[in-house]
N, C-alpha and C positions, 0 to 999 in steps of 0.2 A: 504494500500500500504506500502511495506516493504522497508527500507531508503529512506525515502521521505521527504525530510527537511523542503519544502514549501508545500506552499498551492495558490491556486488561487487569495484567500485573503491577504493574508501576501505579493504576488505582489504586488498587488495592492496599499497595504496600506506603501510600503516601502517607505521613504524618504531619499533622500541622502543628506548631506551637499555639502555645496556651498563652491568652494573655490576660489581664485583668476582668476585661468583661467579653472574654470569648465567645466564640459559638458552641451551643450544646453540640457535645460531640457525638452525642448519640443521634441526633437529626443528622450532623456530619456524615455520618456512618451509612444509614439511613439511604440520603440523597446518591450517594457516592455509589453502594449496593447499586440503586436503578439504572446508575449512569453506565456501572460495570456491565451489566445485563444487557443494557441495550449495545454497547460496545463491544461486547463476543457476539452478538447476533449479526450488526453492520459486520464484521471480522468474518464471520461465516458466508454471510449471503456475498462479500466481494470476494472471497476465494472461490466460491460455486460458481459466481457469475464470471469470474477469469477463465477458470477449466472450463466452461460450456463455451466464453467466447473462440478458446484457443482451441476446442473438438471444432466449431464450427468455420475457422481458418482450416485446420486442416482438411476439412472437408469439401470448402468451396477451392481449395489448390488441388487437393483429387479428382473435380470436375473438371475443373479447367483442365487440367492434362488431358482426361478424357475426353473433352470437345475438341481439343486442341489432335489428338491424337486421329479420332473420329475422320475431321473435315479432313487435315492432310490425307488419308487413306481413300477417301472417296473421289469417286470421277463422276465426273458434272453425267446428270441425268439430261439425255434431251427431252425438251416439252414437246408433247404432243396436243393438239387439239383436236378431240375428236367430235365430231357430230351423233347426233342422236343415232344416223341410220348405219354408223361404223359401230357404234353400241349395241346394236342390235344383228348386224352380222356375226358380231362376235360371239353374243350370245346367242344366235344361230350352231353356230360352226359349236360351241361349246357344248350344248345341249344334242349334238348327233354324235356330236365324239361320246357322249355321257352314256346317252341311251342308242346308241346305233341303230339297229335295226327294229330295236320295239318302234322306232320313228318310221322307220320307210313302211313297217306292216302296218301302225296305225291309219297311214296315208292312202296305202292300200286300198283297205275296209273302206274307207270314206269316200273313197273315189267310185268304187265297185257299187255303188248304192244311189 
């Protein structure tokens, strides 16, 4: 943690001098407790939140390698435009490759009638 003067311990272990019309030390005591409490929790949540940031550096540099890797390896795709009736020959041509000849005998029947 960056300018961070204390520590959890160093509350703890601090003593004030006493002076004539001091502060009760047991409110002292008291305040200081809460301040410690909340000061190991802020201590907790910024070491969790270090470790999640520096899992998630690691993990946007392992993408990017992979994209990086990805695009160099590929060859540009050419674009095709097809039209509705290219879509449909295709799926022609698909559909007799699929079912062969149950097509040409449905066609048959049909015609024969």
């Amino acid at each position: 943690m960056e300018n961070v003067n204390l520590t959890p311990k160093d509350i703890v272990n601090k003593n004030f001098s006493r002076g004539l019309r001091g502060y009760d030390s047991n409110e002292v005591d008291e305040f200081l407790d809460q301040i410690i409490q909340d000061y190991e929790a802020y201590a907790k949540e910024n070491q969790r939140l270090q470790m999640e940031n520096d899992r998630l550096v690691s993990k946007v540099d392992e993408l990017t390698k992979q994209v990086a890797v990805g695009s160099s390896g590929q060859t540009a795709r050419p674009t095709t435009n097809m039209t509705n009736m290219d879509v449909l020959k295709r799926l022609s041509n698909l559909e007799r490759h699929v079912f062969g000849a149950q097509l040409n005998d449905d066609d048959d029947r049909s015609n024969r009638f």
